[in-house]
C-alpha positions as CSV (number, residue, x, y, z in Angstrom):
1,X,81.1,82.8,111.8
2,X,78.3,84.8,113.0
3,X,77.0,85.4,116.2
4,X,76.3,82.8,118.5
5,X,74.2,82.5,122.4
6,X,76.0,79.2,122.7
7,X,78.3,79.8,125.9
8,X,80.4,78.0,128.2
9,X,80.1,77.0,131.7
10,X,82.2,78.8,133.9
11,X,83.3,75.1,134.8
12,X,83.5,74.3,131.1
13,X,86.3,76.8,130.8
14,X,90.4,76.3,131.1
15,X,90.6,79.3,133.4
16,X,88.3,77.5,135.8
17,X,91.2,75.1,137.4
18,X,92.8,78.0,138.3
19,X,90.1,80.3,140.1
20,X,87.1,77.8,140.4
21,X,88.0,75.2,143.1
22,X,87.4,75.1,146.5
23,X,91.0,74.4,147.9
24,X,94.0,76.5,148.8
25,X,95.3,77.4,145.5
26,X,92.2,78.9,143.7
27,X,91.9,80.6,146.7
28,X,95.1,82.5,146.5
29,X,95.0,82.9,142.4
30,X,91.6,85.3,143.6
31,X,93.2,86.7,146.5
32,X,95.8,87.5,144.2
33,X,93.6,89.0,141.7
34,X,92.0,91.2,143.9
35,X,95.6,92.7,145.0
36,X,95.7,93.4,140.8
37,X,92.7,95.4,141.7
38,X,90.0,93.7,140.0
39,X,86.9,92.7,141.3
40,X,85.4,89.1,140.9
41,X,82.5,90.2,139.0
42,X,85.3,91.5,136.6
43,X,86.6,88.6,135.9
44,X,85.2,84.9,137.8
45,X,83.6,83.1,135.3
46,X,84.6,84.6,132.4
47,X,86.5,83.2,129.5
48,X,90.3,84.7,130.3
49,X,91.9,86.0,126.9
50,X,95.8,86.6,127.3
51,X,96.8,89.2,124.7
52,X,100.8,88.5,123.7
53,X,101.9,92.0,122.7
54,X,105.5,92.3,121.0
55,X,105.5,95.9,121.6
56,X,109.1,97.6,122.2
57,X,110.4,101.3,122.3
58,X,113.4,99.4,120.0
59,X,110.5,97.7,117.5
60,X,109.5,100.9,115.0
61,X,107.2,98.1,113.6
62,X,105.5,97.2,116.6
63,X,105.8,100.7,118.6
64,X,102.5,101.5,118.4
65,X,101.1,97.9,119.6
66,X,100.5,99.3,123.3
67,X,98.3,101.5,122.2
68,X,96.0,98.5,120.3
69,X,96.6,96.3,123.1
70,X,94.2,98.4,124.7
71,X,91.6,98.3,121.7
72,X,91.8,94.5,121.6
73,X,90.9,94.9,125.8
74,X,87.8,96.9,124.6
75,X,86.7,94.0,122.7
76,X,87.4,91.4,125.1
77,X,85.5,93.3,128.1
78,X,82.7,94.1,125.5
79,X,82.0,90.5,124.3
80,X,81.8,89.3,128.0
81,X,85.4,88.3,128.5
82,X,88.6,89.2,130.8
83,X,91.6,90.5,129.5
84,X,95.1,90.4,130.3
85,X,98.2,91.4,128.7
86,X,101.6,89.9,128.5
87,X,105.0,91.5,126.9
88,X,106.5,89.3,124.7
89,X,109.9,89.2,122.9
90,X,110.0,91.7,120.3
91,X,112.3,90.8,117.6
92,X,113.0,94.1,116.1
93,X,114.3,93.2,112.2
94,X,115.8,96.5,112.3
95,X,118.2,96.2,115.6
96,X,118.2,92.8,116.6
97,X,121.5,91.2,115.7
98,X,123.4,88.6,114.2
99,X,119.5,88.2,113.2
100,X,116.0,87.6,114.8
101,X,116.0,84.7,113.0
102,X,118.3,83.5,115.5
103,X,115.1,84.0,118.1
104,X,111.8,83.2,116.5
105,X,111.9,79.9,117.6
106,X,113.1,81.7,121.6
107,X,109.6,83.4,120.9
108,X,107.6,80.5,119.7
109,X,108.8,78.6,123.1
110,X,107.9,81.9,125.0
111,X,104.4,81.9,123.3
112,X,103.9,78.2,123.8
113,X,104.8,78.0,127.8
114,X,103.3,81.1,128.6
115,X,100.1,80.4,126.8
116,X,100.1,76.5,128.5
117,X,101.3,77.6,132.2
118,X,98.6,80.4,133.2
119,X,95.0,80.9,133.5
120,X,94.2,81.3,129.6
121,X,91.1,80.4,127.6
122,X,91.9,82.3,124.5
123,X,94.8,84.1,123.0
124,X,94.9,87.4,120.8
125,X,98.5,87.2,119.1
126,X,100.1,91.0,118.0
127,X,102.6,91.0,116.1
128,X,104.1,91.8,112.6
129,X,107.5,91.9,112.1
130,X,109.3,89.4,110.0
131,X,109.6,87.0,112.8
132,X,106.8,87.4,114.9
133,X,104.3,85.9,113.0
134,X,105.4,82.9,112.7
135,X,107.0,82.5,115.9
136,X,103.6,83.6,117.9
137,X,101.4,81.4,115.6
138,X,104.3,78.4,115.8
139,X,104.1,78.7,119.4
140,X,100.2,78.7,120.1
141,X,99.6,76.1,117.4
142,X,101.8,74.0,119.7
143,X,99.3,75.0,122.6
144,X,95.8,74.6,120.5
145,X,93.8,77.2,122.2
146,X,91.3,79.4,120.5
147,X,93.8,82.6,118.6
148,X,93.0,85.5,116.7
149,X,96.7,87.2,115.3
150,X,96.4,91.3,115.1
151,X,98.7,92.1,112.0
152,X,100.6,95.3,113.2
153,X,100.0,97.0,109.7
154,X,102.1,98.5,107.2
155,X,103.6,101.8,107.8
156,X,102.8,104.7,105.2
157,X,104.4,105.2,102.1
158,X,107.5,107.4,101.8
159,X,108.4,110.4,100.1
160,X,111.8,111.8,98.7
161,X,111.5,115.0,96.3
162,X,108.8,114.2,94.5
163,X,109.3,110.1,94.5
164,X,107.1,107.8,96.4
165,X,109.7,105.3,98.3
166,X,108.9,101.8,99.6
167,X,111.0,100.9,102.6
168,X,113.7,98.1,102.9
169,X,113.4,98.3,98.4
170,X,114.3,102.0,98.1
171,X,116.7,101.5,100.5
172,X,118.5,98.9,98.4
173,X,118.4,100.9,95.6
174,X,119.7,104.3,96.3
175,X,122.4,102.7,98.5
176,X,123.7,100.9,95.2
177,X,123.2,104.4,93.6
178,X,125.7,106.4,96.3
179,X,128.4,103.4,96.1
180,X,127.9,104.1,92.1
181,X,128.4,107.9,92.7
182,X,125.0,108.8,91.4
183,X,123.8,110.5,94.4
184,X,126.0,112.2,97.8
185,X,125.1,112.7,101.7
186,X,123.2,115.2,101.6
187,X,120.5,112.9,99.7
188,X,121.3,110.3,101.8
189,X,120.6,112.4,105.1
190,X,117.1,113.4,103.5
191,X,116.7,109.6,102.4
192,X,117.0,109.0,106.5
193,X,114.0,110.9,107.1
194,X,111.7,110.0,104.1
195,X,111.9,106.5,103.8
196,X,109.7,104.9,107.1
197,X,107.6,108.0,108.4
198,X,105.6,106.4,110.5
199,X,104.6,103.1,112.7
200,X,104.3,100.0,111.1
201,X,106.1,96.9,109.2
202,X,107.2,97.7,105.8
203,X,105.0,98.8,103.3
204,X,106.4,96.5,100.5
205,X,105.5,93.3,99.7
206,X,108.2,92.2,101.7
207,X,108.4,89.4,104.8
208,X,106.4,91.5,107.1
209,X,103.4,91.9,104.9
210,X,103.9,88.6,103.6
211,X,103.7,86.8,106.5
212,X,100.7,88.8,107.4
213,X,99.1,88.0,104.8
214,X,99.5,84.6,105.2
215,X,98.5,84.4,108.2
216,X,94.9,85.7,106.8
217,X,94.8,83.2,104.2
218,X,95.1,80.8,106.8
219,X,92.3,82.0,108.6
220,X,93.7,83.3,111.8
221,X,93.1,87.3,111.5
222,X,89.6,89.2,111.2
223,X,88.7,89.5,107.6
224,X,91.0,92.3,105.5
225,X,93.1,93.1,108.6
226,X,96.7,92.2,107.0
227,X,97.1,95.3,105.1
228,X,95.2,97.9,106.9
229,X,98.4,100.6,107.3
230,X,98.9,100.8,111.1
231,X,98.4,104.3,111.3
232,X,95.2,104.2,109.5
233,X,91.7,104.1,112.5
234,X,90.6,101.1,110.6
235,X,93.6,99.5,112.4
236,X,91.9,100.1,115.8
237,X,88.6,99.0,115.1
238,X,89.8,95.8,114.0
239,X,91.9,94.9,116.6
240,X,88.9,95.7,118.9
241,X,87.1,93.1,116.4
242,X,89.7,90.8,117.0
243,X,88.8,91.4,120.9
244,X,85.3,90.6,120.2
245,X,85.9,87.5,118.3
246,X,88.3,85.7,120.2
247,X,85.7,85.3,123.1
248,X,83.1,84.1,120.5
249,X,86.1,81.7,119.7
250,X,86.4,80.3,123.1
251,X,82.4,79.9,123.7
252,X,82.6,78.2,120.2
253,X,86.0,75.9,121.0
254,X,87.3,76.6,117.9
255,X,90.9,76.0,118.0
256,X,93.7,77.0,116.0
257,X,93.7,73.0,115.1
258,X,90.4,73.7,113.4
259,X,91.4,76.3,111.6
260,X,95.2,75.5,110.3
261,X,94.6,72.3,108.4
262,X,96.5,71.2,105.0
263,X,93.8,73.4,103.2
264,X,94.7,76.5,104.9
265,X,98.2,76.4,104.3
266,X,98.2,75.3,100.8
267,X,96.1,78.4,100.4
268,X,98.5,80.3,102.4
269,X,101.4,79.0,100.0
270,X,98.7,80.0,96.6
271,X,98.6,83.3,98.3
272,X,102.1,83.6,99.4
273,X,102.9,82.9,95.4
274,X,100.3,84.8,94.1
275,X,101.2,88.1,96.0
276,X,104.7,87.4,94.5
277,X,106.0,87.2,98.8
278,X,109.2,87.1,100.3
279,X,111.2,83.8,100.1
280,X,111.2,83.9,103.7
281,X,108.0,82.4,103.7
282,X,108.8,79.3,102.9
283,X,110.8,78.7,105.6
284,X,108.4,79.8,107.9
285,X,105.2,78.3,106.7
286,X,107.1,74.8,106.3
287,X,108.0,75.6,109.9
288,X,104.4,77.0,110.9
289,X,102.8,73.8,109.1
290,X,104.6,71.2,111.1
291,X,104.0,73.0,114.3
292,X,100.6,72.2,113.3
293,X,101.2,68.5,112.1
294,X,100.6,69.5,108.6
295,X,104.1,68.3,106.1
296,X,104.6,71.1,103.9
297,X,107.8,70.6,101.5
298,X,109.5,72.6,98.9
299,X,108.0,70.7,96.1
300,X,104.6,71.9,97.6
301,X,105.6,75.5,96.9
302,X,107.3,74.6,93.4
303,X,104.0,72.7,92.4
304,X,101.7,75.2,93.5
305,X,104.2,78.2,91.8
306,X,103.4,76.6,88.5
307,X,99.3,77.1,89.3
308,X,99.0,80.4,90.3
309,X,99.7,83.6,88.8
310,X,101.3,86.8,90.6
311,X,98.5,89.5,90.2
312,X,100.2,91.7,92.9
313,X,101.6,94.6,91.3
314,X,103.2,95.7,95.0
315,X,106.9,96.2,95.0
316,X,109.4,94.2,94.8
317,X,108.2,91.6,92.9
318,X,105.8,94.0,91.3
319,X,106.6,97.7,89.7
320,X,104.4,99.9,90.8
321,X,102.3,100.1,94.4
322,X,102.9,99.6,97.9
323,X,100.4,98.0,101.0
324,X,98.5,101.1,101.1
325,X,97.1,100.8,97.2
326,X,96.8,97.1,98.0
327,X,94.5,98.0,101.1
328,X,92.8,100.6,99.0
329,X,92.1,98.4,95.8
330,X,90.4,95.8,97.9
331,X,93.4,93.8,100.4
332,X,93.4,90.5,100.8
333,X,89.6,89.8,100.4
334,X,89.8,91.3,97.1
335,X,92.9,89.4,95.9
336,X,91.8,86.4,96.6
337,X,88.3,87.0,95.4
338,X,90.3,86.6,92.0
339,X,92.0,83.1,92.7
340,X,88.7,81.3,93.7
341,X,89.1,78.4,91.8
342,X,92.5,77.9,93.4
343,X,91.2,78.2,97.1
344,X,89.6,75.4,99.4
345,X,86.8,77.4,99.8
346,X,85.1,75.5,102.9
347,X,87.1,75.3,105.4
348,X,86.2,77.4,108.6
349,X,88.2,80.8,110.1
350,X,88.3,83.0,113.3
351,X,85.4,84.8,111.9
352,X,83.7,82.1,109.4
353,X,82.3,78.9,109.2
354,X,83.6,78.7,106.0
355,X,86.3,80.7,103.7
356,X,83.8,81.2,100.9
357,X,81.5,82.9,103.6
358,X,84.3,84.9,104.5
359,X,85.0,86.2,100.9
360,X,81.1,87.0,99.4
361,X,81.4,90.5,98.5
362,X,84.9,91.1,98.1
363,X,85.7,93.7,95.3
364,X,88.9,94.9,93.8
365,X,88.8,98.6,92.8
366,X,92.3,98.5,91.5
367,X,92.7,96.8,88.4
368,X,96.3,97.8,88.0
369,X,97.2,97.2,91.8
370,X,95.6,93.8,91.7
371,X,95.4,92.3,88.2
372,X,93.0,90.6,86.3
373,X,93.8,86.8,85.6
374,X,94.4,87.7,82.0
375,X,96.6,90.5,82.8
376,X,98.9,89.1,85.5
377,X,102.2,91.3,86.8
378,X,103.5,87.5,85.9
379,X,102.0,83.4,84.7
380,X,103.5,82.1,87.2
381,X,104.2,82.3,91.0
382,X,107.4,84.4,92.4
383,X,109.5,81.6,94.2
384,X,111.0,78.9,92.3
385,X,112.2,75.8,93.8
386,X,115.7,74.6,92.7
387,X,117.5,71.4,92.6
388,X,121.2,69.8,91.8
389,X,124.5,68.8,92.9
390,X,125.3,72.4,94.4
391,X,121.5,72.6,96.2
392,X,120.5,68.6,96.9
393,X,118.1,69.6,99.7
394,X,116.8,72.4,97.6
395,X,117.2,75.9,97.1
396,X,115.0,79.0,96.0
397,X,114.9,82.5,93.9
398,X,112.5,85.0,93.7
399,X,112.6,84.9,90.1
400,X,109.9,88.0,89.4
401,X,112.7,90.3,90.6
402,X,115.2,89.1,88.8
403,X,116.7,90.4,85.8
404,X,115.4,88.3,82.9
405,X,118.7,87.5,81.0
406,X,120.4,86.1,84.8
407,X,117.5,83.6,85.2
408,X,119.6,81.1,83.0
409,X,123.2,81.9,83.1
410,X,126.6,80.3,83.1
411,X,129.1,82.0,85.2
412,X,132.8,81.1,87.5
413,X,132.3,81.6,90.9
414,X,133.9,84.1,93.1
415,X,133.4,82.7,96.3
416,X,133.8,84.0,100.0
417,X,134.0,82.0,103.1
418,X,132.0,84.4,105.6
419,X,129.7,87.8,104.9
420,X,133.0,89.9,106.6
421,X,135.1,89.0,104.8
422,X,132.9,89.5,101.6
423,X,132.4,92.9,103.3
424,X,136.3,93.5,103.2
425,X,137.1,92.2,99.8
426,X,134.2,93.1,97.6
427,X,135.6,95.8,96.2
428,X,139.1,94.3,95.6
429,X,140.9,94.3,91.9
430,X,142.5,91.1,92.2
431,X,139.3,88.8,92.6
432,X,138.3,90.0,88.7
433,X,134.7,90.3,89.3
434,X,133.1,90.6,86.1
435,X,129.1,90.7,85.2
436,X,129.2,87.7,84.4
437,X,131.0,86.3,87.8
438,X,128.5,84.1,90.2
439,X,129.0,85.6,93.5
440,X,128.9,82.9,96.3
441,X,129.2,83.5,100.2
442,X,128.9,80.7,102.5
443,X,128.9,79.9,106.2
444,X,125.5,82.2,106.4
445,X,123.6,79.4,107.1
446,X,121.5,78.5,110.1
447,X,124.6,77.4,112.1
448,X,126.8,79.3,109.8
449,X,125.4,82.4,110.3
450,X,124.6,82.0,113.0
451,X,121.6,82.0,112.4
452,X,120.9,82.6,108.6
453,X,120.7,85.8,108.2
454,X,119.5,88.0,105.4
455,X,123.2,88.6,103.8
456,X,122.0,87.0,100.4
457,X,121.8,89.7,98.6
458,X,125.5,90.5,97.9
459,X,126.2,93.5,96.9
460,X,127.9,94.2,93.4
461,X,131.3,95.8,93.1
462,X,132.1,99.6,93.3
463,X,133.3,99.5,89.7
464,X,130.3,97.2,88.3
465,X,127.5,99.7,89.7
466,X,129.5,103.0,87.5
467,X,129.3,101.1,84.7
468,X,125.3,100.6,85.4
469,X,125.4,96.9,86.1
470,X,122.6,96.5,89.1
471,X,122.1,92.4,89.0
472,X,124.3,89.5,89.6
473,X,124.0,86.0,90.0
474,X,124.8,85.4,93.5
475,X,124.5,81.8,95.6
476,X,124.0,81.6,99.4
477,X,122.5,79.5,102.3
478,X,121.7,82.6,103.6
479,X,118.2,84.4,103.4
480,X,117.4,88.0,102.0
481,X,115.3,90.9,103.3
482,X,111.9,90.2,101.5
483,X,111.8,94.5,100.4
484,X,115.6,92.7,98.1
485,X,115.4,92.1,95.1
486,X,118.0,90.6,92.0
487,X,118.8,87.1,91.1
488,X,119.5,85.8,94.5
489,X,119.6,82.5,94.9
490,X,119.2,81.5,99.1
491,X,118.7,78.9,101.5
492,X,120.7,76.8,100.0
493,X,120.4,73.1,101.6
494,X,122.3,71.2,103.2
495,X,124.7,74.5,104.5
496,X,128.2,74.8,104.4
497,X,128.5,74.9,107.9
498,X,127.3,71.5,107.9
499,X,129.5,70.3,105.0
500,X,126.7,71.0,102.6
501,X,128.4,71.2,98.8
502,X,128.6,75.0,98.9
503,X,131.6,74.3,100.9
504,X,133.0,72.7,98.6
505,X,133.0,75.4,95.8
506,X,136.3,77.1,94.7
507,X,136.9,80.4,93.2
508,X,136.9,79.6,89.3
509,X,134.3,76.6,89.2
510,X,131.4,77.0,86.7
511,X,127.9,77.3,88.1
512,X,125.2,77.5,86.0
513,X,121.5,78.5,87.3
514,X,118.4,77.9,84.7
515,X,115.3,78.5,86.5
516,X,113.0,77.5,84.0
517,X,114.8,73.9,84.6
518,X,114.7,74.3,88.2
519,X,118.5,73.5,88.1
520,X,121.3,74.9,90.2
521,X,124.6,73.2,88.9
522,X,127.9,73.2,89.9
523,X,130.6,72.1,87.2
524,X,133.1,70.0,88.6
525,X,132.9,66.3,88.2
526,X,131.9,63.7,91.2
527,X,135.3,62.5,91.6
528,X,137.0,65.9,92.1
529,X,134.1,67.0,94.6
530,X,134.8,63.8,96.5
531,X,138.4,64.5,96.8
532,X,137.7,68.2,98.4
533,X,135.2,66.7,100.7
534,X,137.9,64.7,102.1
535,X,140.1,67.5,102.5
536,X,137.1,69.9,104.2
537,X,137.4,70.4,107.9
538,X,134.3,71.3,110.0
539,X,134.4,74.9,111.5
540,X,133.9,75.0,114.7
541,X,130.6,75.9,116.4
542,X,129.5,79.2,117.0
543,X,128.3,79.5,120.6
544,X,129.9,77.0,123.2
545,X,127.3,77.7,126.1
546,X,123.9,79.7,126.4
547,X,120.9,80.0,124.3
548,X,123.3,79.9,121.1
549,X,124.1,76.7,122.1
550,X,120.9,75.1,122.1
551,X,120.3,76.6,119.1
552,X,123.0,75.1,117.2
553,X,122.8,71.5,118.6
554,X,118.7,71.8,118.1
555,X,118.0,73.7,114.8
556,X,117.3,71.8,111.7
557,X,118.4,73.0,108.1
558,X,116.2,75.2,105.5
559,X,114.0,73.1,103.8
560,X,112.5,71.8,106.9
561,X,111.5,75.0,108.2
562,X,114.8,75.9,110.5
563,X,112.7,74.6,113.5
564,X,113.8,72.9,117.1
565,X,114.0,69.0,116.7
566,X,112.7,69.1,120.4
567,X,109.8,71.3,119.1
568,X,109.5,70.5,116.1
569,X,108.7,66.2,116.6
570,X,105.5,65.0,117.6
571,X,104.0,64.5,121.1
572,X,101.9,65.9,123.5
573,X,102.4,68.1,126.6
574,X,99.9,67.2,129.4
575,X,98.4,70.5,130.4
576,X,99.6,71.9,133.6
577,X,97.7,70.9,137.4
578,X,96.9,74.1,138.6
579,X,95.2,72.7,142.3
């Protein structure tokens, strides 16, 4: 979208019930204004951009979002509009606890009333980590103003003696490597202070980067501006773009209903599987979509996984790189400048009228960071969808970072009713956890959890990790940290909690998992299943009053995006009278 002289009316605009009238109200919305200490000139008439800033002196991800808050300002007052910021839930991954899971959909109803119940034309969205995304752009697709999201950028690379280290993956790995004895404290103490070294999500190609991501392949960020590390100036300069554009947006009327269609978030899911993401994003693009009255299913990511080949070589799911080389070897622009044919190229952005506009000139510079079709990090996507008697409403694995000889594999389960206790017991003699054992843990599931959160990757016995064992097959309806890796299988659907057949598994059953099938089975015949279904008892909720509550009489299962039914169904919400 290129520049345009088309503007609105000052009557034309939403912010013009509130300070526009002649009666009593819009009178004391301007005196109140002026007590903010702005003048009319400053703001009557112009289009009013509300900038949702998750910013928190908890959030190490978002810590430096106050600072572009004020960039994205500069933008706004340069294109001709008016400003004003809002604090927003945070949802620190790091701190927040049993999960933030448990409150993106808290922050997509923040986001939605706030956005519907004050003087706003036009929203600039900031935020980045794992559940912000999805939660701001959940909650303002609800609304259907004009948005532009600011991705809060990946933080720099780390460094350990010589070893570059990718935060959230390193993490994993040199844990695993003091429970085996490899390594002591005093690596672990230096470990502290190498791995994140500066602001910003996590520079894998975990959930925060892809969700971001994402959310560029749908359309809703400047162009390139979900990898720019958030540290780097480039990061200022486009969140002052995103300033400018979003009053271009409002002049123009284009609404976030314009710009997430089908289109965009089947190309969201090609990207999501093509950058070999986070199994986190499916549950919340399926939860994104329907916000936006798109139906996005699991079979839409397992069809789409079978098109599109990873050509990210970004850890986890690749070897090598981190979101710096991915910025550096041409970003997003350049990644999908390689997938093309597997695009709907015409359908408009924030900052196009059309994607293929949006991606003439893109380059890759990198042909190791971002791979040639004939030389992809692998054929097919990094999520595969599974199905059977143990996983009826579906299941998935990031099968990329997996250990090959796992991805079909027969195993007896050694199963644990709750993530403490798994905690307790992992380690004990008398479960006989072998290599071969399929590790399951249930009640981690939306209501289980509470929640669901990332607990699914298990971790391997004391005794397996000495002998140099570092995978397992392990079985959840919990999720994983996107920076995990190993042959996880999560989300599995229906939950336990809900009397979903992982609560019927028993210590000893066979389960066999062959991904190239797309099968997750559970040996033990219909009749004797039947029989412990009879015999299971539902545990009690989690929460009996409070937010918790509504949660776990509103939230719906996995596979349909763990929205609110209330949110989540059709319908409109008249606008508010502001005379």
């Amino acid at each position: 979208m290129t520049g345009t002289t088309d503007r609105k009316r000052p009557e034309d605009l939403r912010s013009h019930q509130w300070y526009g009238t002649d009666g009593l109200r819009s009178f004391s919305h301007r005196a109140r204004t002026r007590q903010l200490g702005y003048l009319p000139e400053e703001h009557l008439g112009k289009p009013v951009i509300a900038i949702l800033n998750t910013w928190s002196d908890i959030n190490p991800c978002h810590v430096h979002l106050r600072d572009r808050a004020q960039a994205v300002k500069r933008g706004v007052w340069q294109a001709g509009g008016f400003p004003l910021e809002f604090p927003v839930s945070t949802l620190s991954e790091t701190f927040q606890k049993p999960t933030p899971m448990l409150y993106r959909n808290l922050l997509a109803m923040e986001t939605e009333e706030l956005l519907r119940s004050y003087p706003v034309d036009g929203a600039v969205l900031m935020g980045g980590c794992d559940k912000s995304t999805p939660a701001l752009l959940m909650g303002a697709a609800s609304v259907d103003l004009p948005a532009v999201f600011v991705p809060a950028g990946p933080m720099l690379p780390g460094h350990w003696r010589g070893e570059t280290l990718g935060s959230g993956t390193d993490m994993w790995k040199y844990w695993d490597d003091k429970r085996a004895g490899l390594i002591g404290d005093c690596e672990m103490q230096e470990l502290e202070s190498g791995l994140a070294r500066s602001p910003g999500h996590c520079m894998t190609m975990g959930t925060a980067s892809t969700l971001t991501a994402a959310a560029e392949a749908l359309g809703v960020t400047v162009p390139g501006a979900s990898s720019i590390p958030a540290v780097d100036s480039g990061h200022d300069r486009m969140a002052a773009a995103a300033g400018l554009r979003i009053v271009e947006l409002v002049h123009k009327d284009r609404k976030l209903s314009d710009i997430l269609t089908a289109d965009a978030f089947e190309d969201a899911v090609t990207t999501v599987l093509g950058l070999g993401g986070s199994t986190n994003a499916v549950i919340h693009l399926i939860a994104m979509a329907g916000r936006a009255g798109v139906t996005l299913t699991l079979d839409d990511f397992d069809r789409i996984a079978r098109t599109v080949p990873v050509l990210a070589n970004v850890r986890p799911g690749g070897q090598t790189y981190l979101m710096e080389d991915f910025h550096f070897a041409g970003g997003l622009p350049g990644f999908l400048s390689r997938i093309p044919d597997l695009l709907h190229l015409e359908r408009p952005t924030v900052s196009h009228d059309t994607m293929r506009e949006q991606l003439e000139g893109a380059l890759v510079h990198h042909d190791d960071v971002i791979r040639p079709r004939d030389n992809p990090v692998a054929p097919e996507g990094g999520v595969a969808v599974l199905r059977g008697n143990l996983c009826p409403d579906g299941a998935v694995i990031k099968h990329i970072a997996a250990e090959p000889h796992l991805l079909k594999h027969t195993g007896p389960a050694v199963v644990f009713d709750d993530y403490r206790t798994m905690q307790r017991t992992i380690n004990d003699p008398s479960l006989n956890i072998t290599a071969d054992s399929v590790l399951v843990l249930r009640g981690a599931g939306p209501k289980g959890g509470p929640g669901m959160p990332e607990y699914g990757m298990l971790p391997i016995p004391d005794h397996l990790l000495k002998q140099g064992v570092r995978d397992m097959v392990r079985i959840s309806d919990a999720r994983m940290s996107g920076t995990s890796y190993g042959a996880c299988v999560l989300h599995v659907a229906p939950e336990s909690h809900v009397g979903g057949p992982l609560a019927l598994v028993r210590t000893g059953d066979p389960i066999t998992l062959d991904v190239e099938a797309r099968t997750l089975q559970l040996g033990v015949d219909d009749e004797e299943l039947e029989r412990r279904r009879a015999e299971w008892t539902p545990p009690p909720a989690r929460y009996e009053r409070g937010y918790g509550a509504l949660y776990n009489e509103q939230i719906t299962q996995a596979d349909t995006g763990c929205d609110f039914e209330f949110l989540a169904r059709p319908g409109k919400v008249q606008d508010p009278y502001a005379g």
